[in-house]
C-alpha positions, -999 to +999 in steps of 0.1 A: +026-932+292+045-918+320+046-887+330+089-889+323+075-902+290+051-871+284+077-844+295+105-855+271+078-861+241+066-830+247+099-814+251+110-825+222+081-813+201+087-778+220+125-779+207+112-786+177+086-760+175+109-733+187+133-748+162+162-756+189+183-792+186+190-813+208+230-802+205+217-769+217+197-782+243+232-802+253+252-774+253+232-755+275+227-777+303+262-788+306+257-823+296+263-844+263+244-851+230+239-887+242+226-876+273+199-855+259+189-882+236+185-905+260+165-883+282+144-872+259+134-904+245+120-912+278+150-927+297+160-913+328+143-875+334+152-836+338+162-818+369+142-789+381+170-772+376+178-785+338+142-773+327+148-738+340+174-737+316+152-751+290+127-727+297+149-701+295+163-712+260+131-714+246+120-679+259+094-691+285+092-691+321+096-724+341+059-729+348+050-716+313+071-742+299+057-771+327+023-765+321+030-777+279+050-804+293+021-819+315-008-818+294-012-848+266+008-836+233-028-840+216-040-811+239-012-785+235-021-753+217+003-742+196 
């Protein structure tokens, strides 16, 4: 798996957690529903910037929020 691949499974098993949709996710990076799927199934990947905003949304800091997305979804602690 890529790491593009790892970040947007494990970002979407963070919106999930913090029980955030995608919509939401879409509305707060300026960008459309279609766009987040896409991106978060692995196709095409986040700006540094767009995962700030994440980060914020889900109430963590960017490198909070970095370090779940670059570990194996098998290894993150809930």
């Amino acid at each position: 798996m890529s790491e593009t691949e790892t970040i947007a499974r494990n970002l979407s098993g963070e919106l999930a957690r913090h029980r955030k949709t995608q919509a939401a996710l879409a509305k707060e990076l300026g960008v459309s529903e279609q766009n987040i799927s896409k991106r978060l199934q692995g196709e095409g990947s986040f700006t540094t910037e767009q995962l700030e905003k994440a980060a914020a949304m889900l109430g963590m800091s960017l490198y909070q929020l970095m370090l779940k997305l670059l570990q194996p979804i098998d290894g993150i602690n809930q």
